[in-house]
Every structure is written in C-alpha cells, then in structure tokens.
N, C-alpha and C positions, 0 to 999 in steps of 0.2 A: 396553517398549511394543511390542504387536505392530500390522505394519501389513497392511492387507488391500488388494486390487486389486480394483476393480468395471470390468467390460470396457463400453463406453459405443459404440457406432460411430451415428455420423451426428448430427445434429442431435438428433431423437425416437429412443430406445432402449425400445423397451414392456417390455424385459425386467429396465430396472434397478431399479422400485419392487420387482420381486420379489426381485433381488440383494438389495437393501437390507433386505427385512423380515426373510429368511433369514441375515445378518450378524446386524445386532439380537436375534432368537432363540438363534442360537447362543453369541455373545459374552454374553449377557446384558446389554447396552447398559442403563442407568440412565440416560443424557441422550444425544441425537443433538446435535451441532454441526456446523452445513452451513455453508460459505464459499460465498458466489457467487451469482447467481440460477439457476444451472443445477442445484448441488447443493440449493439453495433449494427449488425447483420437485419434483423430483425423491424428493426425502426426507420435502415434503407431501404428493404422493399418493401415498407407498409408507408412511406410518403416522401419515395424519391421524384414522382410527379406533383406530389403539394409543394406550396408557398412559404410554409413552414420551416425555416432555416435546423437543421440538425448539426446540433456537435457535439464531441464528444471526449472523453477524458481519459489518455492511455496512461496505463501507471507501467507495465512490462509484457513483452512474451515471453514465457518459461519454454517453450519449446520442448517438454516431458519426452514425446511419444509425437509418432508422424499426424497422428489424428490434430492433437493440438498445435503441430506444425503447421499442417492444413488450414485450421482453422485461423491460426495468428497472420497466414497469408492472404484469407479470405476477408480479412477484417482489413488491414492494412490495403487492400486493393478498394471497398467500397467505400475507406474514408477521402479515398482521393475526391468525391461527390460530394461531401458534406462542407459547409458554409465557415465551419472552423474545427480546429483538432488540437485540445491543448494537451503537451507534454508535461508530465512531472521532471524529469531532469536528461539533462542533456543526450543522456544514450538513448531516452526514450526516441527525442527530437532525431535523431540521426537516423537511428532505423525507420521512421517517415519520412524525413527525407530519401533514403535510397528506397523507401516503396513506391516514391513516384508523387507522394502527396505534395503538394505546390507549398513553397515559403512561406509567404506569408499568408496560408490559411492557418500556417502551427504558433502557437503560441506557448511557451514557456513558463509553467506556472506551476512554482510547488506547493505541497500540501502546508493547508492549516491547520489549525485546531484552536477549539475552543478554551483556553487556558483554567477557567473557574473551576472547572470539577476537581481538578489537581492541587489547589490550596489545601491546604489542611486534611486532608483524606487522612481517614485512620484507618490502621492496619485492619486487614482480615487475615494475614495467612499463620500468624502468632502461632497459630496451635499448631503450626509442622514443626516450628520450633523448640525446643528442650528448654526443662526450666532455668537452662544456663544463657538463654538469650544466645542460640548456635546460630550461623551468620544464614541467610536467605539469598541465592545465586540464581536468576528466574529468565527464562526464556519466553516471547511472549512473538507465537505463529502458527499459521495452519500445519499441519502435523504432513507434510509433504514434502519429495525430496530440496528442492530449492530451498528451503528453508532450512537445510542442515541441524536436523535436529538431534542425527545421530552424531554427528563431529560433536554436537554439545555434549552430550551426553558420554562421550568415548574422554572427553577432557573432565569431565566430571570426575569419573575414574579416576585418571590420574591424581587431580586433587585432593581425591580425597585419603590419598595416600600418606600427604604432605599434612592435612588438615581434615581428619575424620570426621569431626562433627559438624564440618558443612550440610545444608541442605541445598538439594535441586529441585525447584519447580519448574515443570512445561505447561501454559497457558493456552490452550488450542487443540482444535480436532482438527482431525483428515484422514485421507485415505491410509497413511501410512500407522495409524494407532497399533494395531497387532504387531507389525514388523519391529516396533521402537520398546511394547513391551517384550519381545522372544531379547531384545538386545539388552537389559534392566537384567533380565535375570544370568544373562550370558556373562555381561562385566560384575555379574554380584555386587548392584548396589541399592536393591529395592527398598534398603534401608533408609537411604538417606535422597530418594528421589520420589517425585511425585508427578504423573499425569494429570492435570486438574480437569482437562474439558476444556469448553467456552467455560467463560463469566460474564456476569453482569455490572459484576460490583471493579470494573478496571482500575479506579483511583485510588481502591482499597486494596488491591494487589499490588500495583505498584507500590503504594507507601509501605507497602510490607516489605518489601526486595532491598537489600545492601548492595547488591551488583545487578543488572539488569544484561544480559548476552543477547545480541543477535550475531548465530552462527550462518549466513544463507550465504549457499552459493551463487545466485543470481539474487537480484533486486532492483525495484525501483527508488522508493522515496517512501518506504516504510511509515504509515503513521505510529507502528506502536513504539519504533524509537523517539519519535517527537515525543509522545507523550511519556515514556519515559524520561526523555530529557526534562520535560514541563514537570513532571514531580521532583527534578532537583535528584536524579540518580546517575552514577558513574557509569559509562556506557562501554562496554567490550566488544566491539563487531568489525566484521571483513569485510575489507576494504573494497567492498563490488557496487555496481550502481552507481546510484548520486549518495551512497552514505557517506564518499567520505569529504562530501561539501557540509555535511552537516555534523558528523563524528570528525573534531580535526584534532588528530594524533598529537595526546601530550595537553589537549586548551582545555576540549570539552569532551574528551573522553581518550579511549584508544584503540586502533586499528591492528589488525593484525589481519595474516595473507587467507584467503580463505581452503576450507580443507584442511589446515593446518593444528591438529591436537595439540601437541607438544606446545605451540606458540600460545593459543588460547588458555589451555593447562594453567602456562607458567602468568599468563598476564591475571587469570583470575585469581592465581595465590599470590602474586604482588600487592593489589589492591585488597585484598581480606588480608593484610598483612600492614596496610597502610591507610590508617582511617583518616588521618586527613588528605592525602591524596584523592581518597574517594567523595568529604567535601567540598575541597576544591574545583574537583573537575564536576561532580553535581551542580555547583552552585552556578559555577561557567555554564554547564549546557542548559540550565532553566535562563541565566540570561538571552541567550542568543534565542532560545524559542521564543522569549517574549519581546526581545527588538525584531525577531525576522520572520516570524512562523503561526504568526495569531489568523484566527479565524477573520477577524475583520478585517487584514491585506489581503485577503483568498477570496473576500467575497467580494473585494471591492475590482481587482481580476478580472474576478470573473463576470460579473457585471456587465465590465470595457467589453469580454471576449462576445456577449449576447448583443449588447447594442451593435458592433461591428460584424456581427452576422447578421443581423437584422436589416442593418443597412448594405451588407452586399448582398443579398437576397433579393431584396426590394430594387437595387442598382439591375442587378441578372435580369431579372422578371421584365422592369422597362424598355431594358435595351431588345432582348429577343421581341416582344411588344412592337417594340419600333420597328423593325429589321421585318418580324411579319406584315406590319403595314406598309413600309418601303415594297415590298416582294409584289402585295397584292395590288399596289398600283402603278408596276411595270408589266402586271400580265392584264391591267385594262387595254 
C-alpha cells in the first residue's frame, strides 16, 4: 500500500482540493475515504463533480467551542452528497440521521483491530513501578477536555489515599497538557502519576497496566478501549457513547456515571483490591474482541460499504445520463 502526503498549512488551504483531484487521477482512485470533517470538507469540494464515489467514517462531534460547532455542522451538511457515511455506533448514526443524511447511505460499522500485536507483548512501563511490583492504573487519550482526564486524575487522589503506592499513567498529548500538570501539583500527587506523551510501543504499555481507565465525557467507539480489552485488561469507563455496548457492566469490565470521582475512586480501589476479578473480567473482554471486533470483520464491512457506493455512483451517473439524453431529444 502506497501512502501519499498532501501538504495542508493553516486552517483553509485553496490548494488542497487541487492536491486531491491530481492524487485521484494519478492513482486512479475507484473510491475516496475521508476520516474527519476537515478531510470531509476538503475532498467534497476537490471532486463533488467527479465519478469518484466519496465516503466517509464518523467516529463523534465533541462540540468543544462554536468554531468546532461550526465545523461538525459543515461536515455533517456536505456528507448528505457523499455515496456512503459509515457510523461507529448508534449516537454517531442518529445525529446523521437528524442532519439530513439519507438512511441508507449510513451504515453501521464498528471499529476493528488487528488483534496480533497484543499476544504476548511485554511490559515497558516496569520502571514506574517500585521494587515491590506497586499496581499500574493507565489512562490511554488525547490530553483534551472530552476525554476526562482530569476526573481521572482527581480519582486518582482519592485512591491513593486508600492505597498509596498506586501508580497513574496518562498515555497522550493535547491541548490540555499544561492545565492537567498545574492540576498534579494542586492534588499533590507528582509522585505517583506520570504524563508519558504519545508512544510507539502501545502493546507494551498496555501489558504493563493492571487497570486500564477511560474517564471521557463524550465518546464514540474508542479504539484504545478495544485494544485494551485485546490485551486481556479490566476496563473502568463511563458509560457515554457506544462504550457501554462494548464495556458491559459486571461481563467485561465496569461502567460507572461519567464526571463522577467518587464512583470511579471507589471502583478502581475495588478492583486493585480484587485480582481475580480483574482476571476475570480481562479474560471476558479479550474474548468478545476477538468474536466481535477483529480487523478482518471491519475490513470485510467495509469492502460491502465500497462496492455499494460504487455501484450507486455508477447507477447516479446513468440515470442523469439517461434523463440528459431523454431532455435533448424533446428539444429536437
């Protein structure tokens, strides 16, 4: 698979629908797939007149600030054009539906993963640990409000009230990194928490974590929780989005109300407190990823979703076709 780079600077770039049309010709592109509303936006007006069927893959709108209001409204408007629009999970499908997008151009398809890298992965985070093997509690998201990273971290506190020689790791960058350390040094716990960044090495952070938290207040269909599940870890998150078709409270992990300290608190000192509960419910959520969430049901999806834009595309194209030539031989 070859990848291309389109050079993009500022906000508006006038020159990228022409990058894009000049890809497409070249490559011979048969279906465009745009993630995001900026590639969204972007790839409808560089070949909303080509043959070229466009679709695209919504995971959420966080709705932050008006600008990104703006923008989740501008994106949601131009996908009504596009040949297909697959949702990750149901609330995605909903708000396309109330934007106007037609039924059955949406399609219903959640995320995969490819399960292999998460076999056998060995630790890398060891060394934030004490030589008494102290337990690893990790949060793995971009460092921005939706992601609730200060709730995590505000439960952290409590925790480790109860159980001092916890550690916290946060896995992710964003906008918010200054805010969340002024908040480390405010709860006094620099000790036993960690900012890591991105990583490269995810199968090896994962196998390092005893608990695995997603704190977010809004969500779609999270891949870092599949893959946390695919490593066979206890999952703690709030119950927003499609997570809790995937976290089912009590099977393969547990839910708790989102924003909620106190709650999350007490469910991560439950489970550091009950190790086989936390292999049990490991063991449950790596099965369900691997009956329901592998990379080869996603691809095979998504496949169906390309051959069927392809074929309404080509259906579109004839009938207008037809309809022009009907036209031009009533004004003989």
């Amino acid at each position: 698979m070859d990848s291309h780079l389109i050079s993009c600077t500022g906000q508006i770039d006038r020159t990228v629908p022409t990058s894009i049309r000049e890809l497409v010709a070249r490559t011979n592109a048969d279906v465009i797939h745009a993630h995001g509303y900026k590639a969204d936006l972007y790839s409808y007006f560089a070949l909303r007149q080509s043959a070229v069927p466009l679709v695209s893959t919504c995971h959420t709108w966080y709705d932050n600030d008006l600008a990104v209001s703006l923008y989740g409204m501008a994106d949601r408007f131009v996908l009504r054009s596009y040949a297909a629009v697959v949702a990750v999970s149901e609330e995605v499908r909903q708000r396309l539906l109330n934007a106007g997008v037609r039924k059955e151009k949406i399609h219903l398809i959640r995320n995969g993963i490819d399960l292999r890298p998460f076999d056998n992965a060995l630790p890398s985070l060891r060394e934030i640990s004490s030589h008494d093997r102290s337990p690893i509690v990790g949060l793995v998201g971009r460092l921005a409000t939706e992601k609730g990273v200060d709730i995590f971290l505000r439960a952290a506190a409590r925790v480790l009230i109860e159980l001092p020689s916890t550690k916290f790791v946060v896995v992710g960058d964003g906008p918010d990194r200054e805010q969340l350390e002024l908040l480390i040094d405010e709860l006094q716990i620099r000790e036993n928490v960690s900012l890591l960044g991105r990583r490269d090495d995810m199968p090896s952070v994962y196998a390092s974590l005893d608990i695995m938290v997603s704190a977010s207040r809004r969500e779609g269909l999270p891949i870092a929780i599949l893959e946390g599940m695919a490593s066979s870890l206890p999952i703690i998150a709030t119950a927003v989005g499609a997570v809790p078709t995937i976290v089912l409270n009590g099977r393969t992990g547990v839910l708790v109300p989102a924003e909620d300290v106190a709650a999350l608190a007490s469910e991560i000192v439950k489970l550091l407190t009950n190790p086989s509960q936390r292999q049990q419910l490991g063991a449950a959520a790596k099965k369900l990823i691997e009956e329901e969430f592998s990379a080869q049901r996603m691809t095979a999806d998504y496949l169906h979703v390309y051959e069927q834009a392809i074929a309404t595309k080509t259906q579109t194209a004839s009938t207008r076709s037809t309809s022009a030539a009907v036209s031009q031989g009533k004004t003989k």
